[in-house]
N, C-alpha and C positions, 0 to 999 in steps of 0.2 A: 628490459622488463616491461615499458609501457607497452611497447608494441605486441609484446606475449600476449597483455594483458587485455590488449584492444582486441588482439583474435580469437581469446577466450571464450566456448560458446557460454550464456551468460542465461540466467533466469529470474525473473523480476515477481517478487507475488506480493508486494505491498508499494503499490504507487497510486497515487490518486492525478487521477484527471484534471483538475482544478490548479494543484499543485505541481503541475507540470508541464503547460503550455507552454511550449516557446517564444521569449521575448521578441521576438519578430514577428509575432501572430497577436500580441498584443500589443504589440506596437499599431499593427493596422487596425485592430478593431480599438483603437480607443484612440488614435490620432497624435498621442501623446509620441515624445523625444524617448530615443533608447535610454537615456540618463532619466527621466522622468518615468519610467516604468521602473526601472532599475530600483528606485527610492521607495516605491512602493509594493513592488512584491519581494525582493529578494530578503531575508533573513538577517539584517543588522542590529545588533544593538538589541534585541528582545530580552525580556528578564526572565518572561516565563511562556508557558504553552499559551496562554489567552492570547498574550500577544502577537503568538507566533500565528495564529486562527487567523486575526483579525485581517493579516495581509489577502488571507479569500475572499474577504469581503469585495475588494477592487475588483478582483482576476470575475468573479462571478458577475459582475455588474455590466460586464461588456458582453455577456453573453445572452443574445438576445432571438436568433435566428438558428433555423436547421442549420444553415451552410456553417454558422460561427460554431460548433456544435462538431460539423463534420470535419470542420478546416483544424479544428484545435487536434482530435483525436487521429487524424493523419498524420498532423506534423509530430505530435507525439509521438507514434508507430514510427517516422523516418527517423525521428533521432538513437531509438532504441536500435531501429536497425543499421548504423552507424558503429554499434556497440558491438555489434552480432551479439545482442539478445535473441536468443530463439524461441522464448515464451513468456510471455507478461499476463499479468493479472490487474489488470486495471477496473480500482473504482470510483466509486463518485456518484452523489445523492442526484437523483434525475429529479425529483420532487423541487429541486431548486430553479429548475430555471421553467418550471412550469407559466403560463401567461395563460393571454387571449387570444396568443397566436402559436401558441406551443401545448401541445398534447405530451402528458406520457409519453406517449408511443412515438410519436416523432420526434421526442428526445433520444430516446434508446434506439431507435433505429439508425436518427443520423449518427450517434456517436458508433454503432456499428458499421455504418456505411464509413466511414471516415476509415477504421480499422482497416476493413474489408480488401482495400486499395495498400495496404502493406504489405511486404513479403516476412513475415513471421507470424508467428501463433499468437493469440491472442484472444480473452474473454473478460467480463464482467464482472466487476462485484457491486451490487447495490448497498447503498451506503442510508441505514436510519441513523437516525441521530436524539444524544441527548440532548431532552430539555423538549424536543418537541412532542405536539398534543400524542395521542394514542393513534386516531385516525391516520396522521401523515405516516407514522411507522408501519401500521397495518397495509396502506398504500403502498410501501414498498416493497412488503414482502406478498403483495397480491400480485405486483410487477414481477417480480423475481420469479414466482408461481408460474405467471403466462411467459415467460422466456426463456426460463429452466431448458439447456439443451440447446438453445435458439442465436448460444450467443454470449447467457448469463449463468454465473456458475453457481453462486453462493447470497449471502447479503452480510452485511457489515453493521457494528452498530461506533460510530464515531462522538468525538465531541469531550466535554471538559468532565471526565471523570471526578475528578477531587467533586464536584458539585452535583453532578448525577450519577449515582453509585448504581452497580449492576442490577442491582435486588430490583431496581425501579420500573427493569425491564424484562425481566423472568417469563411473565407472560407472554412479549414477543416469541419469545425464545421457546417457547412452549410448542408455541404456533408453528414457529421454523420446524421442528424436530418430527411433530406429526403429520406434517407434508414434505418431510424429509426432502428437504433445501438445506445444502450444506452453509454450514456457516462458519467468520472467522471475526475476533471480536479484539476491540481495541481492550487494553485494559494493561495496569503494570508499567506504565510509560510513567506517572508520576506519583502514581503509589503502590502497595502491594494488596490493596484491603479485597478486591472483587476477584482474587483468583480462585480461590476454590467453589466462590459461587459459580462461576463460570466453567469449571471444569468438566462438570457436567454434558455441557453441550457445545463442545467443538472439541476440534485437534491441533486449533490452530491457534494461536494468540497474536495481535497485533503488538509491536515491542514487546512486552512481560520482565521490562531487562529490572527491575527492581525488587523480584526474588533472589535476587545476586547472591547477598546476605542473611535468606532464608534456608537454611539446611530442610525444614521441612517440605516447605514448598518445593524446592528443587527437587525433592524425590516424588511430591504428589506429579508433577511436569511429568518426570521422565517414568511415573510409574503408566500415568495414562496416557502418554505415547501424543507426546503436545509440540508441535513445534511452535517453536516463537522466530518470528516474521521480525526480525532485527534491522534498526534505522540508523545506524551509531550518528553520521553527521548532524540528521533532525534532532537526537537526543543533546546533542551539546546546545546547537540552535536553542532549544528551549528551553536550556541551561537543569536539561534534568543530569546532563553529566558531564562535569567539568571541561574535559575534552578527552582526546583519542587515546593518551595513556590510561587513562582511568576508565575507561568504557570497559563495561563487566561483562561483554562479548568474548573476552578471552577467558574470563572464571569461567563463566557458562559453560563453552565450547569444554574446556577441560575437565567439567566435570557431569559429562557425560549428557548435555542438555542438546536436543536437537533446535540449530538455529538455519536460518537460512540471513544472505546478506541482503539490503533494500535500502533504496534511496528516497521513499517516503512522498518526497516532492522535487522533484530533479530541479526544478526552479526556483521554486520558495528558499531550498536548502544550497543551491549552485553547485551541484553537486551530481556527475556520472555516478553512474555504476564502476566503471574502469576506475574511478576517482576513489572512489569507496575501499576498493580492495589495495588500492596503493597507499593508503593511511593504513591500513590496517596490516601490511606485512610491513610499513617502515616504523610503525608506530605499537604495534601490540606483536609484531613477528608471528605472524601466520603465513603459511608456506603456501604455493601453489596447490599442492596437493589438497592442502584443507581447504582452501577458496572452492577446487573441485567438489571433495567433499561435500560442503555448504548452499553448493548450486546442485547434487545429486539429493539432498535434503527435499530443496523446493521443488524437486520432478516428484519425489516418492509422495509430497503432502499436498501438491500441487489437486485443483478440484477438477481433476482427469480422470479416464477410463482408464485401465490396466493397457491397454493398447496403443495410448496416447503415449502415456509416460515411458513405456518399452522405446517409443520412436523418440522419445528426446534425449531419453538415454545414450541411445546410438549415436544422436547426433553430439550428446556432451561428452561422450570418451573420444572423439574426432579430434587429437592434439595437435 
């Protein structure tokens, strides 16, 4: 079964860059003991989402150079292609590691150079965030504007919902819609309050798994054609749910909600994609068939051309 599991071709559209550097790339950029890295990014012991945030703070701190930049997002790309992932969506707020020796632009670029040197598909999503000013959000979706096609697909808006609720950022979103920049948006990961303001403007929701319990929401989802970008392991991590028997990824799926599966932060959370779908057929009995399923979800909502997705297609029915 693992080994099936390992050749399965595989599709990633909720991973963050920050959250998924490999411990041997932090290990060199910060001098520290694999045990002492260990302590500070991986997912122990957290009570809630804040806490679960705070482990960025480290991982971000080392990152200080294009090359740190490029080396992170390669070795990213090597591990996915490990997996035979044949398409990822990788994001990550580029406005964070801006400096006096870092541009915009030679952030987005090296972390594209880094990609570049993989052998599978890959693109961008910029990442705004709550809590911060208006200007820095407007920066990212001015970024996303100039590399729309280039590289970058979409923008994301991240961060501690229960405290910045979606209405705060309407206006972003306004913005995104009328320079038609696809977008895909966190929300539903620890409450259910910001979905139907968000419904409006996208197709895509980051987790959403907290309509489980909403009969109505679940039909506004599946009326306007939503996929939700599903984390199950980050969602226990944060303790939004208990763990893998109770992860409402299998209510969803059965009733009739388009999910796709994501490991969030492959590091943060120590958790494959392979790792992912092996909890979830020993733990909730989902079949190969439906892992299929759930990886042809993320082609069809993937922020592809119709001739992209046709060619990944082809390469996902390759059993």
């Amino acid at each position: 079964m693992r080994n099936e599991l390992l050749k399965m071709p595989k599709i990633e559209l909720h991973l963050h860059l920050d959250g998924s550097i490999p411990i041997y790339v932090l290990e060199k950029l910060s001098g520290l003991s694999y045990d002492e890295v260990v302590a500070k990014v991986i997912s122990m012991n957290d009570h809630k989402l804040y806490d679960y945030l705070r482990r960025f703070d480290f991982v971000n701190s080392l990152i200080k150079r294009k090359e740190d930049l490029e080396l992170a997002s390669f070795s990213l790309g090597k591990e996915l292609e490990k997996e035979n992932v044949i398409y990822a969506e990788i994001r990550f707020a580029p406005l964070d590691y801006v400096s006096e020796t870092l541009s915009e632009d030679d952030i987005i670029k090296a972390v594209l150079s880094g990609l570049k040197k993989c052998n599978l598909k890959t693109n961008l999503i910029l990442c705004m965030r709550r809590g911060a000013d208006l200007s820095y959000n407007k920066k990212v979706i001015e970024l996303a504007n100039k590399y729309l096609g280039k590289g970058v697909v979409a923008v994301d808006l991240v961060g501690d919902e229960e405290t910045y609720p979606f209405i705060q950022y309407k206006e972003l979103f306004d913005i995104c819609k009328y320079a038609n920049i696809p977008v895909t948006i966190h929300a539903g990961e620890t409450n259910k309050r910001d979905i139907i303001d968000i419904i409006p403007y996208t197709k895509r929701i980051g987790h959403g798994i907290k309509i489980y319990d909403d009969d109505r929401l679940i039909e506004l989802v599946k009326k306007h054609n939503i996929l939700l970008e599903v984390c199950p392991n980050s969602n226990i991590d944060t303790r939004n749910v208990s763990d893998y028997i109770h992860h409402p990824i299998r209510k969803l799926y059965n009733d009739g909600v388009r999910v796709s599966v994501n490991t969030d932060n492959r590091v943060i959370s120590n958790i494959t994609l392979g790792e992912e779908y092996i909890n979830l057929i020993n733990y909730l009995d989902f079949t190969i068939d439906e892992l299929y399923q759930m990886n042809l979800n993320a082609i069809n909502w993937a922020f592809l051309s119709n001739q992209e997705k046709d060619e990944l297609r082809r390469k996902l029915m390759v059993k």
